[in-house]
Each structure stands twice: as C-alpha cells, then as structure tokens.
C-alpha positions in Angstrom: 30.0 -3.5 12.7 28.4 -3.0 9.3 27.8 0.7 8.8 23.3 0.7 8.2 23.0 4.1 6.4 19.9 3.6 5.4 17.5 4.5 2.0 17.7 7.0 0.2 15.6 10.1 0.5 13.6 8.9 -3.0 13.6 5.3 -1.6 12.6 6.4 2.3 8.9 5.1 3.2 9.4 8.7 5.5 10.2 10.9 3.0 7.8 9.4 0.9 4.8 9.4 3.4 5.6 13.1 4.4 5.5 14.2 0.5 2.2 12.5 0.1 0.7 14.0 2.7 2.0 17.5 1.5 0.5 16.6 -2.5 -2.7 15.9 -0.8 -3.3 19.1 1.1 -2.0 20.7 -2.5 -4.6 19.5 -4.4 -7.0 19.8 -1.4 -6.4 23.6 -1.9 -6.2 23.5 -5.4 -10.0 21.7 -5.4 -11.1 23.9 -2.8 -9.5 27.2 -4.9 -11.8 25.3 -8.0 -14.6 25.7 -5.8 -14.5 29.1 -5.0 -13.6 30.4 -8.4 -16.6 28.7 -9.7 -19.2 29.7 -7.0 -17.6 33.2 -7.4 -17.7 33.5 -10.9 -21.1 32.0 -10.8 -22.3 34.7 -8.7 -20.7 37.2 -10.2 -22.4 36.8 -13.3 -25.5 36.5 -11.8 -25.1 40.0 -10.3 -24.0 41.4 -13.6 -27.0 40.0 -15.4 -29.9 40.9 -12.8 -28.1 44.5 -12.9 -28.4 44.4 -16.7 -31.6 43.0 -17.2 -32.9 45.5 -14.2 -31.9 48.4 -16.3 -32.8 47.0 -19.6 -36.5 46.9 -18.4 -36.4 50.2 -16.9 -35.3 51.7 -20.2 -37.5 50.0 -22.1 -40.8 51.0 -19.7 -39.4 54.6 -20.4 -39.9 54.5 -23.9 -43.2 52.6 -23.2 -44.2 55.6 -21.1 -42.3 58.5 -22.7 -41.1 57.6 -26.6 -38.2 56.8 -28.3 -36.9 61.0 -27.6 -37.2 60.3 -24.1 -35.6 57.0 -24.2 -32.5 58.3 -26.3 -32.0 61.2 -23.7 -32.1 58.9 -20.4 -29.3 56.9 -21.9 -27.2 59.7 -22.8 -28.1 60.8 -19.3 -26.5 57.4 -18.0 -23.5 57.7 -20.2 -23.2 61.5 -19.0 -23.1 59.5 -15.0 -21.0 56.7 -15.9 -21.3 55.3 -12.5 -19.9 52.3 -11.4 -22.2 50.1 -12.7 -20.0 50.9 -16.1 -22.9 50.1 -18.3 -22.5 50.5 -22.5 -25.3 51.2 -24.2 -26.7 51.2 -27.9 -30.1 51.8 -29.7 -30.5 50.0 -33.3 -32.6 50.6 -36.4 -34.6 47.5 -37.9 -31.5 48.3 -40.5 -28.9 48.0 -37.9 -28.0 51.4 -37.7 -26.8 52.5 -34.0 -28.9 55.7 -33.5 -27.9 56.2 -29.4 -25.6 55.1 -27.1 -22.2 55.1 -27.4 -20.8 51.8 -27.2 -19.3 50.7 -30.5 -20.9 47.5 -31.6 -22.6 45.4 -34.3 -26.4 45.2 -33.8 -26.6 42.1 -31.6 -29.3 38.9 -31.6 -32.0 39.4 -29.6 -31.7 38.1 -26.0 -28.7 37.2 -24.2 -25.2 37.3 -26.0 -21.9 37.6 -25.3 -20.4 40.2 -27.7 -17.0 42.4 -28.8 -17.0 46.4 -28.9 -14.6 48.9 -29.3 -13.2 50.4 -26.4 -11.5 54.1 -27.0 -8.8 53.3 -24.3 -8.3 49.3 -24.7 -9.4 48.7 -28.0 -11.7 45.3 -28.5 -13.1 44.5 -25.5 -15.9 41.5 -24.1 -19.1 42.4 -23.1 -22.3 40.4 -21.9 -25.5 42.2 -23.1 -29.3 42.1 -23.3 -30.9 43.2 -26.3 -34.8 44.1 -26.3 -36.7 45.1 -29.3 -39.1 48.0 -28.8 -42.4 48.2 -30.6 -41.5 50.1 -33.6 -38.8 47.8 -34.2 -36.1 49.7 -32.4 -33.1 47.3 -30.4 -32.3 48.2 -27.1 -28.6 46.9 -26.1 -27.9 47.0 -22.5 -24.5 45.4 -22.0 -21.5 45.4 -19.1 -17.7 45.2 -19.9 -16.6 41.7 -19.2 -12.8 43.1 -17.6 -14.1 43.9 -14.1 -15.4 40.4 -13.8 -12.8 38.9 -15.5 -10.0 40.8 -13.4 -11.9 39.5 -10.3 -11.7 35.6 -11.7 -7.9 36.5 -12.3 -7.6 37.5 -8.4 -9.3 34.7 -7.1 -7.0 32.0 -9.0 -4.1 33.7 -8.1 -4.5 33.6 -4.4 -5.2 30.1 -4.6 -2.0 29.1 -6.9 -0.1 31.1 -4.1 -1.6 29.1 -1.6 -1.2 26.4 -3.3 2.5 27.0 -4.2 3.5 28.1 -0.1 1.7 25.2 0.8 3.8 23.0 -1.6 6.8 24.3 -0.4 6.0 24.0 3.1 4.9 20.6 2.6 8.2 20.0 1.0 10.2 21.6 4.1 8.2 19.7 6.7 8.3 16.5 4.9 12.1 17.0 4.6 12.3 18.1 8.7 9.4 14.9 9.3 11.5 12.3 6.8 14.8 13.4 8.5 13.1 12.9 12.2 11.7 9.6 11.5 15.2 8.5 9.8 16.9 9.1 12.9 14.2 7.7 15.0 14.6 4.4 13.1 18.3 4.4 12.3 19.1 4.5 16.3 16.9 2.1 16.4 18.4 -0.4 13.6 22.4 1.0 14.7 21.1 -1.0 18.0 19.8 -4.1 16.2 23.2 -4.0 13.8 25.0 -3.8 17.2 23.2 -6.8 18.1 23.6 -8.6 15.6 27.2 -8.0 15.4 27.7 -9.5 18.9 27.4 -6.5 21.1 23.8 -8.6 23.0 24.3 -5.9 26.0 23.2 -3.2 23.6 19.4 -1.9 24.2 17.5 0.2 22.2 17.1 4.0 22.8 14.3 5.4 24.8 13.5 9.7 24.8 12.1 11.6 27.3 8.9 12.4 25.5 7.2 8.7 25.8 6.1 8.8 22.6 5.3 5.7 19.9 8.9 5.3 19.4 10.1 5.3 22.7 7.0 2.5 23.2 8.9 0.1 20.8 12.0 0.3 22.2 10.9 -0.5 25.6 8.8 -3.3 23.9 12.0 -4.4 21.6 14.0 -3.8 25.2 11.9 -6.1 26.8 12.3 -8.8 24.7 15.9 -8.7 24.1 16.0 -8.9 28.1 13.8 -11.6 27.7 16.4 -13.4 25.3 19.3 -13.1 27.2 17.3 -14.2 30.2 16.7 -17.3 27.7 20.3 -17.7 26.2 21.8 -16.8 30.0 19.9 -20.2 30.6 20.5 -22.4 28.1 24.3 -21.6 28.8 23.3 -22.7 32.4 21.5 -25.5 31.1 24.9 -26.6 29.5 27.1 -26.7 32.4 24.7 -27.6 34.6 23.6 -30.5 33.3 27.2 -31.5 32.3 27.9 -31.1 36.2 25.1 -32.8 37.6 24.6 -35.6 35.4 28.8 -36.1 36.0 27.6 -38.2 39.3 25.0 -40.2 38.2 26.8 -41.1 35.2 29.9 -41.6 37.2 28.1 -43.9 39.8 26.5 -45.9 37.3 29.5 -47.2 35.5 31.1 -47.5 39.0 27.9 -50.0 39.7 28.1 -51.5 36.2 32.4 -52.4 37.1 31.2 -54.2 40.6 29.3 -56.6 38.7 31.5 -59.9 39.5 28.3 -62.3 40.0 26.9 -63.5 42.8 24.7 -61.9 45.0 27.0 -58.7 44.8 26.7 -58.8 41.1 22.5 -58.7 42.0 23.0 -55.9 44.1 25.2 -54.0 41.3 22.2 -54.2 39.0 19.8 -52.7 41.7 21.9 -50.1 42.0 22.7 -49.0 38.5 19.5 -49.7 37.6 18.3 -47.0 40.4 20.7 -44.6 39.0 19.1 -45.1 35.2 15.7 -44.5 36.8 17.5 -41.4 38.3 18.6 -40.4 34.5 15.5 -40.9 33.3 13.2 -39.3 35.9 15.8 -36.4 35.4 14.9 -35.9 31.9 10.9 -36.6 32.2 11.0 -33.7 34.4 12.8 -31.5 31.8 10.1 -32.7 28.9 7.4 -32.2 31.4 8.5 -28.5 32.2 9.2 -28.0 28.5 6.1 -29.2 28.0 4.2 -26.9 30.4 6.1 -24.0 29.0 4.5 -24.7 25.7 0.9 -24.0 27.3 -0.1 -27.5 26.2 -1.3 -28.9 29.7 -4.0 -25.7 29.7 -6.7 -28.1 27.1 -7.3 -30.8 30.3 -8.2 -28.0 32.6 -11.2 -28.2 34.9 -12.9 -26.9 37.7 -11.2 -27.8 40.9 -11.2 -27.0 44.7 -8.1 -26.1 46.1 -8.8 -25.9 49.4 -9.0 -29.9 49.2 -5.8 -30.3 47.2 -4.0 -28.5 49.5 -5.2 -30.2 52.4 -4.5 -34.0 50.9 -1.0 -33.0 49.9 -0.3 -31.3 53.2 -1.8 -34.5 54.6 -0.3 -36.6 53.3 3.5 -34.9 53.4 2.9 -34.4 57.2 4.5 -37.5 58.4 7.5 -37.4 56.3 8.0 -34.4 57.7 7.6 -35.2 61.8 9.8 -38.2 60.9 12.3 -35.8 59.5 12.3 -34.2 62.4 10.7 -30.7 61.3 7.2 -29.7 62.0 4.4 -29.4 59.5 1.3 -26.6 60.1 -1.4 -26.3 57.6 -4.3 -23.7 57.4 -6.8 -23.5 55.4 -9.4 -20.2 55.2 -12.5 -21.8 53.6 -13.3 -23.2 50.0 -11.4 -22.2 47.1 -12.2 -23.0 43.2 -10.6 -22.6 40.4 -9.7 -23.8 37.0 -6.6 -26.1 36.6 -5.1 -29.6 36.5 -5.5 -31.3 39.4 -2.3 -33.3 39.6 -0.3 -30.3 38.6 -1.8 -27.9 40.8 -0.7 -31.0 44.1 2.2 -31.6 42.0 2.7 -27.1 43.7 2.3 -28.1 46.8 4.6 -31.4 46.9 7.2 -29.5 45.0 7.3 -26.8 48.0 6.7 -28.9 50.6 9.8 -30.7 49.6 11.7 -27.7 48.8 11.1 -26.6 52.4 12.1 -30.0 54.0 15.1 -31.0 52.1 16.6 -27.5 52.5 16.0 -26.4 56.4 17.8 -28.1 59.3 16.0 -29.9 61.6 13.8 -28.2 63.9 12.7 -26.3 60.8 8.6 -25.2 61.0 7.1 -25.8 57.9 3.9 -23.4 57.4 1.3 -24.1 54.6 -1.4 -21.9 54.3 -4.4 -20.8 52.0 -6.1 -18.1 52.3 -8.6 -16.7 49.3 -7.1 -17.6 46.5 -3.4 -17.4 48.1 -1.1 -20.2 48.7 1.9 -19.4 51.1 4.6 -22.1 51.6 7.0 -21.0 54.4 9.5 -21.7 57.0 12.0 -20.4 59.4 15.1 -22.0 57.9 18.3 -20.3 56.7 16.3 -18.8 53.7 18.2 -17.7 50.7 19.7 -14.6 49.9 17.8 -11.4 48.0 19.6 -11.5 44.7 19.2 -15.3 44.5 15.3 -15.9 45.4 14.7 -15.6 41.6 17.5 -17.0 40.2 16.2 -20.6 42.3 12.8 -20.8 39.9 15.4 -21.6 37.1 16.0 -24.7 35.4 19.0 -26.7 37.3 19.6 -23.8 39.7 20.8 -24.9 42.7 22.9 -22.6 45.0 26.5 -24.4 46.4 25.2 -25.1 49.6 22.7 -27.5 48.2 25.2 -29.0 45.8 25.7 -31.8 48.7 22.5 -32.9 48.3 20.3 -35.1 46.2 18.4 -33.4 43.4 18.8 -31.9 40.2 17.8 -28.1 40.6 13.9 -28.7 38.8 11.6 -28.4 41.7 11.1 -24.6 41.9 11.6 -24.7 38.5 8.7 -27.4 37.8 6.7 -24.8 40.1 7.1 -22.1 38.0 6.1 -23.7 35.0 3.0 -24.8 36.7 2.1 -21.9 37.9 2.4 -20.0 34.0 0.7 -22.5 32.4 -2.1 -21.8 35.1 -2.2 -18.1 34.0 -1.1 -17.7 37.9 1.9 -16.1 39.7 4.5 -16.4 42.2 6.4 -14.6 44.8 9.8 -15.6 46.6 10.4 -13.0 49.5 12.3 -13.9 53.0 10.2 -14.8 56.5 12.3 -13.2 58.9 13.8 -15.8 59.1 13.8 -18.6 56.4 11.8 -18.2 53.0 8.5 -17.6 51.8 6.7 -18.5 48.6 3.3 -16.9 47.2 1.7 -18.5 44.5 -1.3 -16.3 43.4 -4.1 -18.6 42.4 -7.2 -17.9 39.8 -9.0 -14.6 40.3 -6.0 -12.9 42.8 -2.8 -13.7 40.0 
C-alpha cells in the first residue's frame, strides 16, 4: 500500500486556515489597539488644553482685576505649589524679555503652539502652550510638559503590541495543535481510501465517539462504500448467475435446433426452439426493463391512479389460475386508495407477488392479498424463506436452491423492487408464522 503522508505544513489547507484565522484576530487587535490610542490620545489632549486654557483665563482676569504685580506673584505662587497639574509658566515683554515664570522658553506666537523649553533635570523638553497678550502688551504663556502625555501614549501601544504579540503566538500554537488535529482527522480518513484503493474493499472509514462533522463523513463515505460492495457483490452474482441459468436454455435450444430432421418433427423442433429464444429474450427485456426503472426514467409517465382498483383486477384476474393450481386466493380491500404512479407497473406489483406466492408454495397454500390505507400485503402460509435470505431474494437473479428446479430466472422480486423505488415507495419481507409476507408501502405511508 502506497504510504499517503500528506502536505506539508506550508502546503496544508489546515495549517494554512488556522494561521489565517490567527493573522486576522492580530490585526483585529492591532486595529482595535489603533483605536484606543487615538481616542485616548485624543482625549488626553483635550483635557490638557481645557486645563491650560482654564488657567490661562484665570490668570489673565487676575491681572484684569488686580495688575501685572498681582499677576507676577499668583504665578510664582503656582510655581511655589507645583501641583500635579505640572504647569510651566512665563510672562513676556512686547521685546520678548521673560519677566516671570520660570519656564525657560522663547517668547511664543500668540495662541496655540506647540513649543521646546529647557528643563533643569531633562534638558529640552515639548510642551503645548497658550499664549495671551495682556493689555499693556504683556504675553502670558500658560503651557504643560508634553512627557506625561506622551508616557501615557507609550503605555497604551505597548499593551497592545503585547497583546498583539501573545495573541500571535497563541494563534501560532493553536493553529499548529488545530492543523495537526485536522491532518490526522483526514489522513485516517485518506489511509482508509489508499487501503481501498489498494484492494483491501473490507476497509471502512473511522468513526469517533464525539459525533462530530468528521465522524458524519465517514458514516456517509461508510455508507456508500457498503453501498458499492452491495453493487459489485451483485454484479459478481450477476456473472455466475446468469452464466448458470442461461446454461439451460441455451443448452435446450441447440438440443431443439439438432432434432430438426424434417417432417412434422422438424416443425415441432422450430416451436420449441423458437419458445426457448422467446425465453432468451423475455429474460433480457426484463433485465433492461429493471435497469431501466433503476435509472428513475419510468417516474415522467406518472399519473394519478386508484389502487384499490388495480389491486382488485389483478387479484381478479390471477384468482383462477390460482384455484386451478390448486391453492386458494383471498383478497381484501379497505376502501379507495390514490396515488401517483404507472399504472401497468404498479399491476405489474401485484402479478409479480401473486406469482411469487403461487409458484413457490405447495399446494394447499392460502394466498392472502390485502390493502389496507396505503398498504399492500401479499402473503401466505407456505414454507417461507429463511431470515438471512428475505433480502437477499429482492436481488437480481437470486434464486435460493430449492427453487433452482423450477422455471424462472430469479427477476420477479427483483422487478418488484425496482418498481417500488422508482415509485419513491418501500418494501418489507418478514415471515407469516408460517410462510412469507411482503409489505409494499404505497404513496403517503412509504
């Protein structure tokens, strides 16, 4: 058997699918860690600036109020605090000389800037500031050290490359655990079909415990492999079969053909080997028929129909073959029954069991036919047939030994069956205590 290792982890659709799925919650995070910084940083800022321009105004509606003395001692009072806030501030001459405040700066714009100033510990640090001019021409800087804010932004986008990075490598390791689950999954599953394939048809896929999608395939894949060797057990049946039971036809013919010396006995010769070529040739209609039926090709000529009457002409019109024969013939019928089918395949049903019933019972044999809803029951009190055979006997050219004797080729049941699945209906073989029973399951009830 040829080893099936399978892909490579770069080449596996598993490995592959797990690692995309791990790259999209990545950037997922990494988007959403985008987010946050901005909104963050958005609203930071926004607090720093109401804070500045909040205590911009107040010190300038101090000097408003008090002068430009009062004004330089309430920021040397704020410096003297240096709360939390962590404020600089500066006052300016028109000339640009810094006359308060301690924060070591260039005389800004006016309005909103970002500027550089010298801090005694750091060096050159950012600030955002405010600058207001007073009425005498005086600039007022109000400004806050950009670190704090920047230190926060730092935080925030390191937490989220962490994230981002432990999610990453989880997504690797699950992807790995995922790709290597899903390998073994489907290598069993291919080992089976390379087993298979190699000759080994008794092989059957591998089902878990946990009922999962997997374990639905192979009972699906199980399914139809039984169904194949079902289908290859028959057409090795088929085979011999047919090789057997067309031996005696074939064998009678040429026997018929060799008596042909003229005469009257030559006329009687051609009779009879022209009966056994009509026996050939009804043998293989019936085969195209059922193969035909098999196909679903006779379901197109459907109509409405009412059973009840089909079954009672058939049944009608079997009964005196069946007296004669020396077996008796009961028929019951439980009101009207319609459904949709072909009206010589559905008689074609009855015949077939009818027949079935009468060739293979002794005489003295009772012969029940009965419908009843949409249920029609074919039984008698013959020999019956054993357990492990009834469904062996809807097969094509199944007969059992005992019936080997007799005329026939095996396709009566089998014709039924056919019927009956072309009709979208089903049927049931099961014993009578004594003799056999048949259920076929008509319209609304199969």
């Amino acid at each position: 058997m040829t080893e099936h290792s399978g892909p490579t982890p770069l080449r596996s659709a598993a490995y592959r699918i797990a690692l995309i799925y791990s790259g999209a919650f990545v950037l997922a995070t990494l988007l959403l860690g985008l987010l946050v910084y901005l909104a963050a940083h958005a609203a930071l800022v926004r607090q720093v600036d109401a804070q500045i321009e909040g205590t911009a105004l107040d010190l300038k509606a101090r000097y408003a109020e008090e002068g430009l003395p009062d004004l330089i001692e309430s920021i040397r009072a704020r410096e003297r605090l240096r709360s939390v806030d962590d404020l600089g501030f500066a006052l300016f001459t028109p000339d640009g000389r810094r006359i308060a405040g301690r924060m070591n700066t260039g005389r800004p714009a006016l309005g909103w800037s970002d500027i550089r100033f010298i801090d005694p510990d750091e060096g050159v640090d950012p600030a955002r500031a405010l600058a207001l001019d007073l009425v005498d021409g005086t600039r007022l800087v109000v400004a806050a050290d950009r670190e704090p804010l920047e230190s926060i932004d730092r935080s925030i986008l390191t937490i989220f490359g962490a994230a981002s990075l432990a999610i990453l490598l989880l997504g690797i390791g699950g992807g790995l655990i995922l790709g290597g689950y899903l390998r073994g999954r489907i290598g069993r599953i291919a080992r089976t079909a390379e087993a298979i394939v190699s000759g080994d048809l008794a092989s059957r896929m591998p089902i878990g415990p946990r009922g999962d999608e997997f374990d639905d395939l192979a009972r699906t894949l199980n399914r139809m492999l039984d169904r194949i060797a079902r289908l290859m057990d028959n057409l090795r049946q088929v085979s011999s079969d047919i090789a057997h039971d067309l031996r005696t036809p074939l064998t009678r013919l040429r026997n018929h053909l060799e008596e042909m010396d003229g005469g009257d006995a030559c006329a009687t010769s051609l009779q009879g080997a022209i009966a056994r070529t009509d026996d050939i040739l009804k043998l293989f209609a019936a085969i195209l028929r059922i193969s035909e039926l098999e196909r679903g090709a006779a379901s197109q000529y459907f109509v409405a129909l009412r059973l009840d009457a089909i079954v009672r002409d058939v049944a009608e019109s079997y009964a005196p073959a069946i007296e004669d024969s020396g077996r008796h013939l009961t028929c019951s019928i439980n009101g009207p029954v319609a459904a949709m089918g072909d009206r010589e395949l559905v008689s074609q049903i009855v015949a077939n069991l009818l027949d079935n019933a009468m060739v293979h019972t002794p005489v003295g044999t009772r012969i029940s036919v009965a419908l009843n809803g949409h249920a029609l029951t074919v039984s008698d009190d013959g020999p019956g047939v054993a357990a492990q055979d009834r469904r062996r006997i809807l097969q094509r050219f199944v007969r059992l030994d005992r019936s080997r004797a007799r005329a026939g080729y095996g396709l009566g049941l089998n014709m039924v069956a056919a019927i009956v699945g072309a009709h979208n209906w089903r049927i049931a073989i099961d014993g009578n205590d004594p003799g056999l029973r048949v259920d076929v399951l008509l319209g609304r009830a199969a």
